[in-house]
MARLUMRO-116868 format. One record per residue: residue in three letters; x negated, y negated, z of N, C-alpha, C, O in turn. Coordinates in steps of 0.05 Angstrom, whole numbers, padded with zeros to 5 digits, always signed. Each point is the difference from the previous one (the first is absolute). Last residue first. Layout:
# MARLUMRO-116868
alaXYZXYZXYZXYZ;...
This chain:
# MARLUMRO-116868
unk-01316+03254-00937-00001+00022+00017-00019+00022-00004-00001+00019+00016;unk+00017-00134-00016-00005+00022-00007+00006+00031+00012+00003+00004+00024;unk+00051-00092-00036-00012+00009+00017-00018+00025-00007+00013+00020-00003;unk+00030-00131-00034+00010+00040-00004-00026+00010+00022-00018-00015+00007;unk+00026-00075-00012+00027+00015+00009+00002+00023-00001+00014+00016+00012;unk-00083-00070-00075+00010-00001+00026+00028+00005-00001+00017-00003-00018;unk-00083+00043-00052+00026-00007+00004+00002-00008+00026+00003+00020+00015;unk-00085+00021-00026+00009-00021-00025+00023-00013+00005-00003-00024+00005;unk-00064+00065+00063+00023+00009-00016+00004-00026-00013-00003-00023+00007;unk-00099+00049+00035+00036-00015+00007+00015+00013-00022-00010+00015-00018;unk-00086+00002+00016+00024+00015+00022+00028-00012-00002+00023+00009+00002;unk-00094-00012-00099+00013-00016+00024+00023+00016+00019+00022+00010-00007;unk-00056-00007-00083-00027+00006+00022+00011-00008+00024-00015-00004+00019;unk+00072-00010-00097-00012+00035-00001-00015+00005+00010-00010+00022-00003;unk+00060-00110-00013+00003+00012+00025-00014+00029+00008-00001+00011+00021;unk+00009-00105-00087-00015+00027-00001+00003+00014+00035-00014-00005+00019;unk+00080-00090-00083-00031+00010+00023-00012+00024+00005+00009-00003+00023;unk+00053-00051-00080-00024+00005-00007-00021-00001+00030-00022-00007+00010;unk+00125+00004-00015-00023-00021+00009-00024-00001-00005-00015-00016+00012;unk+00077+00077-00054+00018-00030+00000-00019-00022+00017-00002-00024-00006;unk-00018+00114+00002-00010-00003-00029+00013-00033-00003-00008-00017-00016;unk+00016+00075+00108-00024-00013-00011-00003-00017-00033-00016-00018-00004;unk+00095+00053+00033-00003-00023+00018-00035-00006-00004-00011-00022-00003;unk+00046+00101-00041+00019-00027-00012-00022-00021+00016-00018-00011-00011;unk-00006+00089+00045-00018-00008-00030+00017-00029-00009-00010-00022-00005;unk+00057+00057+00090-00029-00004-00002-00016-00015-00021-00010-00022+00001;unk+00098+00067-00012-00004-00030+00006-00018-00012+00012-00001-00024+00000;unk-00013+00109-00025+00012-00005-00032+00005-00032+00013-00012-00018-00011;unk-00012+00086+00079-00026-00010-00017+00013-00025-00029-00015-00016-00011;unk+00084+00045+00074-00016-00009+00010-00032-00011-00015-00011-00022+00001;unk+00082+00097-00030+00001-00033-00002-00017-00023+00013-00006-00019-00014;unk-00016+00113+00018-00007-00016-00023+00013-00026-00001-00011-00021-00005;unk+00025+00064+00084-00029+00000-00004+00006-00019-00030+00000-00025-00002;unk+00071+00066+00021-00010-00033+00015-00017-00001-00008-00002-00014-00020;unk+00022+00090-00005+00014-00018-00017-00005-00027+00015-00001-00022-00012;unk-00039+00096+00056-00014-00001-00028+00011-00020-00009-00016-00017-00008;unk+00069+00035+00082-00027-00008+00010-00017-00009-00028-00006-00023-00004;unk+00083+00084-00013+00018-00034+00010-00037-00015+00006-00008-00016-00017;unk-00004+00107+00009+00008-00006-00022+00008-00033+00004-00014-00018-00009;unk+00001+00064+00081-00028-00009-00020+00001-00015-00021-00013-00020-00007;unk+00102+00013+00077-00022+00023-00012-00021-00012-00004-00004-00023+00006;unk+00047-00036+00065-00004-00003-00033+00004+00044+00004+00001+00014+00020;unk+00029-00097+00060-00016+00034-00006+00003+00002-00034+00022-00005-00011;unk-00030-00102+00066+00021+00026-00026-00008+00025+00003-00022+00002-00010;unk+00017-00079+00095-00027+00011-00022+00012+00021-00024+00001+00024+00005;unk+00025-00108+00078+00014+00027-00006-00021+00009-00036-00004-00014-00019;unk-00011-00048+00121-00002+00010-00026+00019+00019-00017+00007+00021+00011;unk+00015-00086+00079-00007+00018-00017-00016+00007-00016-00001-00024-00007;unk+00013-00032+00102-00008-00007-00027+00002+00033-00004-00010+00017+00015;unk+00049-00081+00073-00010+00030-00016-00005+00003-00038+00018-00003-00017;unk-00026-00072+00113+00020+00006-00017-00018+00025-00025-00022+00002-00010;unk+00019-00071+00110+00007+00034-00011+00011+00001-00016+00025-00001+00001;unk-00054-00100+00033+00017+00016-00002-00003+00034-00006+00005-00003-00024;unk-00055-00078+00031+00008+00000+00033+00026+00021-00007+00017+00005+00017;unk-00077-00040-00088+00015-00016+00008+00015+00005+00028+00012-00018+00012;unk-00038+00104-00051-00002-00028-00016+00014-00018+00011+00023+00003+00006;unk-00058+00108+00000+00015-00031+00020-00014-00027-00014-00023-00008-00003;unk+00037+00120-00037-00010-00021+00012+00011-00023+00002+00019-00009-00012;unk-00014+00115-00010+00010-00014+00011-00019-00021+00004-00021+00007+00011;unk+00043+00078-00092-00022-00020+00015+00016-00026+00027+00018-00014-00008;unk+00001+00110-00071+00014-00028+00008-00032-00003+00031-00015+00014+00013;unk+00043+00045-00115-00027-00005+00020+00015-00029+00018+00008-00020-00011;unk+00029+00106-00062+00008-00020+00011-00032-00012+00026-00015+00015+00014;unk+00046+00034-00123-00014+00012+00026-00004-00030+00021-00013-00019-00008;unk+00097+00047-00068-00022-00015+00007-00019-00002+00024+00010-00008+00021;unk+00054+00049-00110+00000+00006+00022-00023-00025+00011-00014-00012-00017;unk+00081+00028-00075-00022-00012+00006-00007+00002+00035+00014-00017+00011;unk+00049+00065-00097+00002-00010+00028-00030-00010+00010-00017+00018-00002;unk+00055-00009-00106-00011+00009+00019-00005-00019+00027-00007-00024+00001;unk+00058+00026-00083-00004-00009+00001-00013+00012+00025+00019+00005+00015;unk+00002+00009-00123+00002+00012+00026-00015-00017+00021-00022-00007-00009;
């Protein structure tokens, strides 16, 4: 079953280069349930990505995975 995916929209205007141009976000509306299942994936390629560079991320503000964004 393939469920409809909705998306909470944030758009932003700024001038680049002498131009107006409108930047989106578009952000997934999850459940909890959908929220919890990121969540873990997230920790799971987290631990991967630490255990492959032997590096220790478990004291540390930053986020492990660049690109991903915390929430």
């Amino acid at each position: 079953m393939v469920q409809a995916v909705t998306y909470q929209s944030d758009k932003q205007s700024v001038y680049f280069q002498g131009k107006l141009i409108v930047l989106e976000n578009l952000t997934p509306v999850l459940s909890p349930e959908e929220k919890r299942s990121e969540k873990e994936k997230s920790k799971i390629t987290c631990t991967t990505y630490s255990a492959s560079t032997g590096t220790d991320f478990a004291n540390q503000s930053q986020h492990c995975c660049p690109g991903l964004l915390m929430v």
